[in-house]
BAPA-328195 format. One record per residue: residue number from 0; residue in three letters; chain; x, y, z of N, C-alpha, C, CB in turn. Coordinates in steps of 0.1 Angstrom, whole numbers, plus 2048, in hexadecimal, padded with zeros to 3 digits. Glycine has a CB too. Layout:
- NUM ala A X Y Z X Y Z X Y Z X Y Z $
...
//
This chain:
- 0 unk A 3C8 9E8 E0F 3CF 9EB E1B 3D9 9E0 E1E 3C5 9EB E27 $
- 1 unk A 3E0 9E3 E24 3EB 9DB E23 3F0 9D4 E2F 3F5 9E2 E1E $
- 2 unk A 3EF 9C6 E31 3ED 9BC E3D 3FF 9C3 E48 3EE 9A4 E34 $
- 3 unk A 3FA 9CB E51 403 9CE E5C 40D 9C2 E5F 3FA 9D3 E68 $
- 4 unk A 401 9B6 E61 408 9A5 E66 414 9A4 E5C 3FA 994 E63 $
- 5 unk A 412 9A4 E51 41D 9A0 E47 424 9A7 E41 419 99A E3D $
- 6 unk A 421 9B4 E40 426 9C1 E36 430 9C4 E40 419 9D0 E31 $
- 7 unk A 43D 9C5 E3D 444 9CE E46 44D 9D7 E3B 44E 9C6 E51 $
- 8 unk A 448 9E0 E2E 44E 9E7 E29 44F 9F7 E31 449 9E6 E1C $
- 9 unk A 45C 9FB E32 464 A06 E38 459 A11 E3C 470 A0C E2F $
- 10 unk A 458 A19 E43 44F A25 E46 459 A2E E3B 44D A2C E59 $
- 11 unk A 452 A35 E34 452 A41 E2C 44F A4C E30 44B A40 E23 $
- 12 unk A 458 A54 E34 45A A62 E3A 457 A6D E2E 46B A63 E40 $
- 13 unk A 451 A75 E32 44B A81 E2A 458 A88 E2B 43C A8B E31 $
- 14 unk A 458 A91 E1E 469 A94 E1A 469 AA4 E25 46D A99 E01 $
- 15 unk A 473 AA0 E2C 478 AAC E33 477 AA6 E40 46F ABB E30 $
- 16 unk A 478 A99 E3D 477 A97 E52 483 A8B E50 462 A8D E5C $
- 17 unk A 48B A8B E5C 496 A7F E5B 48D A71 E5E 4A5 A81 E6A $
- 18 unk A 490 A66 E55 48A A5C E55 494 A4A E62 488 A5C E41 $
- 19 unk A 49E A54 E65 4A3 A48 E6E 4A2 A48 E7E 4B2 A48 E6A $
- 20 unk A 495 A4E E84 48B A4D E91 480 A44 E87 484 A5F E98 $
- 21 unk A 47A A41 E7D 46E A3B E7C 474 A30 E76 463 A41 E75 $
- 22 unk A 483 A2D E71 486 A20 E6D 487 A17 E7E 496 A21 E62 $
- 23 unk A 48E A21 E87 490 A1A E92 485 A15 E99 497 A20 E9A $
- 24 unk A 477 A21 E95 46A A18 E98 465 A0C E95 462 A1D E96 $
- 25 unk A 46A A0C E8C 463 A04 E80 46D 9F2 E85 469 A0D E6C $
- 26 unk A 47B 9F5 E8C 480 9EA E95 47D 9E6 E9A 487 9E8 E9A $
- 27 unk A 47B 9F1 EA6 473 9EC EB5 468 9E1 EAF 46A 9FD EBF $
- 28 unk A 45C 9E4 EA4 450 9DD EA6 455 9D6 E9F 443 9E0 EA4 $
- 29 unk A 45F 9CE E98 464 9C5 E90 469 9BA E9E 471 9CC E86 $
- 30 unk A 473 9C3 EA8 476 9B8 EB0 46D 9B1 EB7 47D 9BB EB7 $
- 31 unk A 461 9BE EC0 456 9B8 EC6 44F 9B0 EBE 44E 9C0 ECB $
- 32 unk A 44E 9AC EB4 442 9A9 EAC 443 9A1 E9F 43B 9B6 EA9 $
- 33 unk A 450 99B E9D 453 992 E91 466 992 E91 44A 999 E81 $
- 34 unk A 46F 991 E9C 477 990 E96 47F 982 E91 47C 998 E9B $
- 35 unk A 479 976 E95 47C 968 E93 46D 960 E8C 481 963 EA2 $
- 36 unk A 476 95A E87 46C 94E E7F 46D 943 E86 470 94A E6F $
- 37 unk A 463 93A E85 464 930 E87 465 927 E82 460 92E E8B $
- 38 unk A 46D 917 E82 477 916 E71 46A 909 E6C 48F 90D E73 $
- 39 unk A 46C 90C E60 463 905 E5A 456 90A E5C 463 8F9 E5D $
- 40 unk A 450 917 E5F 444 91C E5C 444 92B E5A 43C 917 E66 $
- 41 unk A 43C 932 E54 439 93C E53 43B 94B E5E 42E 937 E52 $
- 42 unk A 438 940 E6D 433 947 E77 43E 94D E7E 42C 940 E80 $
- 43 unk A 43D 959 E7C 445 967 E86 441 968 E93 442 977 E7F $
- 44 unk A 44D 96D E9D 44D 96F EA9 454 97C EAE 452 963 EAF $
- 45 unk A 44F 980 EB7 45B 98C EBF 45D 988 EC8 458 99B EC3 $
- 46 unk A 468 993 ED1 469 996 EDD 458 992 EEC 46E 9A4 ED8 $
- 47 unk A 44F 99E EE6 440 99B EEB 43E 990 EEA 434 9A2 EE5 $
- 48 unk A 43C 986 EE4 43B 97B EEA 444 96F EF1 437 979 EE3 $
- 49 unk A 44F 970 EF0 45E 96E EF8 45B 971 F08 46C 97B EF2 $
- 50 unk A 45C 97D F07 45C 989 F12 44F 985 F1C 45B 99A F0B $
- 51 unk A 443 97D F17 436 97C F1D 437 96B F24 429 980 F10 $
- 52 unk A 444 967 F1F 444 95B F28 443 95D F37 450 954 F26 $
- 53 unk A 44D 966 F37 450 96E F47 448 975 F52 458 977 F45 $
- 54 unk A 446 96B F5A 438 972 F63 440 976 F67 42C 96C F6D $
- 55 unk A 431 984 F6A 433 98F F73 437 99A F66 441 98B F81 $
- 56 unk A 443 9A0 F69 44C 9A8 F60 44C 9A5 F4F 45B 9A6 F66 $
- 57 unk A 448 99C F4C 448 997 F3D 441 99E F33 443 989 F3C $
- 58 unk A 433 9A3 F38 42B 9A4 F2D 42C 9BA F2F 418 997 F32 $
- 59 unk A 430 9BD F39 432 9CA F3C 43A 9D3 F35 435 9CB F46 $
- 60 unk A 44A 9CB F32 452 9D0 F2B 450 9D3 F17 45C 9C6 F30 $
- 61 unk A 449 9C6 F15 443 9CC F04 436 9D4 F04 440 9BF EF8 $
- 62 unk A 430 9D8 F15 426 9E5 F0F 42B 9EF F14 417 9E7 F13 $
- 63 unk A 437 9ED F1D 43E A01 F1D 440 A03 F0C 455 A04 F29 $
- 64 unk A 446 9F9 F08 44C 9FD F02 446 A00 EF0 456 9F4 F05 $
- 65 unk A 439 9FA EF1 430 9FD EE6 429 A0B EED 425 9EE EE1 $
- 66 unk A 42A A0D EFA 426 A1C EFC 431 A26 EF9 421 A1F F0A $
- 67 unk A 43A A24 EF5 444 A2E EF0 441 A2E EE7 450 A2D EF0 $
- 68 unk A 43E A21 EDC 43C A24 ECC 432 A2D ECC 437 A18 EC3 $
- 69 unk A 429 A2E ED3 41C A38 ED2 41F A41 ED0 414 A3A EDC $
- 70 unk A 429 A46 EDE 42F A52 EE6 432 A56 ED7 43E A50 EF4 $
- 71 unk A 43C A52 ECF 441 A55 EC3 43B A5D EB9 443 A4B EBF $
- 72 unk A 431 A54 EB7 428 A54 EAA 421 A64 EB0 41C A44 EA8 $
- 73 unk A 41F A66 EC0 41B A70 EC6 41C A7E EBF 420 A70 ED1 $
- 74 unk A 42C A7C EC3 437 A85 EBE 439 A89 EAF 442 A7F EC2 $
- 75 unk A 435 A7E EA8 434 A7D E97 426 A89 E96 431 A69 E90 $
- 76 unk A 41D A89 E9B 413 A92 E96 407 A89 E92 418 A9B E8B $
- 77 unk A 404 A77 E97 3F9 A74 E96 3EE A77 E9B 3FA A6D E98 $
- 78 unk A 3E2 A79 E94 3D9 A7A E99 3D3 A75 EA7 3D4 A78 E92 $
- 79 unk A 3CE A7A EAF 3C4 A71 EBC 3BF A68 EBB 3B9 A75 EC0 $
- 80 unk A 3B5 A63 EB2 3B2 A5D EAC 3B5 A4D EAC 3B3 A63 EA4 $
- 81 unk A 3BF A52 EA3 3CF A47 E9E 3D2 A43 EA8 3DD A4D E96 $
- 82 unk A 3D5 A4D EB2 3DE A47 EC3 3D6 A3F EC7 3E2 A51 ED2 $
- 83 unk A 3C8 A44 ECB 3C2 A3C ED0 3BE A2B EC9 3B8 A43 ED3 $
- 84 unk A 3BA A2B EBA 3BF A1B EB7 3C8 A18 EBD 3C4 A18 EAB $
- 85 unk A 3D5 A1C EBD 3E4 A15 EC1 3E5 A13 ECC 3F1 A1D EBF $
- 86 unk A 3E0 A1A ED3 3E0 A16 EDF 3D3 A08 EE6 3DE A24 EE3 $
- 87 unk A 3CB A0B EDA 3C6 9F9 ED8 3C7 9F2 ED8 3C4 9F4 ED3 $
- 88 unk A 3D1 9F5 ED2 3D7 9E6 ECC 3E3 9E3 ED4 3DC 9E7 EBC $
- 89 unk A 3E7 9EC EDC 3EF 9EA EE5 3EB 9E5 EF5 3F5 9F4 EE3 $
- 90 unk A 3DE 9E9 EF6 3D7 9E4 F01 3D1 9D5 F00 3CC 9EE F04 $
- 91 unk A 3CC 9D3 EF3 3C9 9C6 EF1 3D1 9BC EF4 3C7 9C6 EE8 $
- 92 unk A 3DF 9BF EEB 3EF 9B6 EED 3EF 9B4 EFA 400 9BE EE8 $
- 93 unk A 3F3 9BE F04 3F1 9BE F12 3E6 9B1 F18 3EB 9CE F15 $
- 94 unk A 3D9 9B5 F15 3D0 9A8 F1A 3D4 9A2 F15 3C4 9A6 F18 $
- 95 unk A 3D7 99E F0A 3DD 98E F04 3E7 987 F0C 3E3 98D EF5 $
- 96 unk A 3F4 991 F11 3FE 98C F12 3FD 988 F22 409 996 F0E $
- 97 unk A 3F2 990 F28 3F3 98D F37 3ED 980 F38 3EC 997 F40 $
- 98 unk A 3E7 977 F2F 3E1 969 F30 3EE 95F F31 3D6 966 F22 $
- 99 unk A 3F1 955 F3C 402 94F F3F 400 946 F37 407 949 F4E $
- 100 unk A 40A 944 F2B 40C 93B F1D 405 93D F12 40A 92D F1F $
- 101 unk A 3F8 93A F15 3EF 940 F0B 3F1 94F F03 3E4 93F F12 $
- 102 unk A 3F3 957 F0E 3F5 967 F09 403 965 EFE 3FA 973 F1B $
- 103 unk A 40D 95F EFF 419 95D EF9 417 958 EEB 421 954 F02 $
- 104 unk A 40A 94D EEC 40D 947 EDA 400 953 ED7 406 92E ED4 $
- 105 unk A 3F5 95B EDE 3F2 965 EDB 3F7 972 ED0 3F1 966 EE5 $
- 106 unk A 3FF 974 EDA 40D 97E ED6 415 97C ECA 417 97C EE0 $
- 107 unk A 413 970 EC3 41E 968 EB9 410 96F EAA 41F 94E EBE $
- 108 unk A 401 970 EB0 3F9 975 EA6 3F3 981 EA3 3F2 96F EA7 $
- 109 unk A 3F5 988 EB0 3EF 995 EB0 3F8 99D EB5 3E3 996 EB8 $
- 110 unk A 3FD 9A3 EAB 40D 9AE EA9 40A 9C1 EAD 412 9AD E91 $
- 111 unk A 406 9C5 EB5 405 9CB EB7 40C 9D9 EAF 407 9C6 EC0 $
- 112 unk A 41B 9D9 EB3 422 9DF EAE 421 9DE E9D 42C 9DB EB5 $
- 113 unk A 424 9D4 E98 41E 9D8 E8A 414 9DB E84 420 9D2 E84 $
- 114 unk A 40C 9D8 E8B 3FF 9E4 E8C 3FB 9F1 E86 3FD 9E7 E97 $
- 115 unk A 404 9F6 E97 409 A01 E9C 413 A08 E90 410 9FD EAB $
- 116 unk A 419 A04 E8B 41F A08 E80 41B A0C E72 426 A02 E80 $
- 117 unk A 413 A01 E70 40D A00 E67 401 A12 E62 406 9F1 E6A $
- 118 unk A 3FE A13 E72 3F7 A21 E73 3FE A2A E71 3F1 A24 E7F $
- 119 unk A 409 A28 E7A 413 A36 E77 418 A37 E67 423 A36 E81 $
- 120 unk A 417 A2C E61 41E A2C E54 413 A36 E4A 422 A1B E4E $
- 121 unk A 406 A2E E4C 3FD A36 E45 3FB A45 E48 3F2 A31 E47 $
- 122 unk A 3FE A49 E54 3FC A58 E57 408 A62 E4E 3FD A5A E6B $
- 123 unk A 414 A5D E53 41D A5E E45 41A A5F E3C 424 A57 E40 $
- 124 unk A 416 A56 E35 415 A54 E28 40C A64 E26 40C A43 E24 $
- 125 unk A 3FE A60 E2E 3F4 A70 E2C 3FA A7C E2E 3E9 A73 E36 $
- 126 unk A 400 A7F E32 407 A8A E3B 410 A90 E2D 412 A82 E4C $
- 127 unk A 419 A83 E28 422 A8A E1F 41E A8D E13 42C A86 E1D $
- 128 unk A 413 A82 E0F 408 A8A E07 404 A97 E05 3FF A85 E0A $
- 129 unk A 400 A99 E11 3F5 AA7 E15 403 AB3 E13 3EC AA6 E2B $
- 130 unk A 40E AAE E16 41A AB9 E17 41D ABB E05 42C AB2 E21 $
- 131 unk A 418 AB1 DFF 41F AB5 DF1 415 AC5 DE9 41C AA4 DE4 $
//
């Protein structure tokens, strides 16, 4: 299986569907969820944890917006199942992020969105399988 945290190779669209809505997905949880390094180490950051400095409004704005990724993946034809993980893991991020500072270096470890992708990528992957 392939580590969601580190793997960010492209979602793979089953042939006959336009693949530039799931590359743009595939941003969104890039930005929330690793789009800066921190120099001299390893460790990736997003927006979600940026965004969770900010009381009050901070930690709200990266779960509308990982509930759109859902919304998405919805729309893609994931299983129930599958939503409900994602939505896990999106509720979890949420508790983390609502903890003030702590929730933030939280957030720097538990990536939600790439996660979240990582699912939708595999349901792809099955899906266009199952179509061959």
């Amino acid at each position: 299986m392939r580590n969601p945290i580190t793997s960010m190779a492209p979602l793979r669209v089953p042939a006959g569907r336009p693949g530039s809505g799931h590359a743009r997905l595939q941003r969104v949880a890039q930005l929330l969820d690793s789009k800066w390094r921190i120099p001299g180490t390893g460790i990736r950051f997003g927006a979600d944890a940026v965004l969770s400095l900010v009381p009050g409004v901070g930690p709200v704005v990266p779960t509308a917006v990982s509930a759109y990724l859902i919304w998405e993946a919805h729309r893609l034809g994931v299983r129930p199942g599958t939503l409900l993980r994602m939505a896990a893991n999106v509720g979890l991020d949420a508790l983390i992020s609502a903890v003030p500072l702590a929730g933030s270096i939280g957030d720097v470890f538990f990536r939600a969105n790439l996660r979240n992708m990582e699912l939708l990528r595999r349901h792809l992957d099955q899906q266009g399988r199952s179509s061959r």
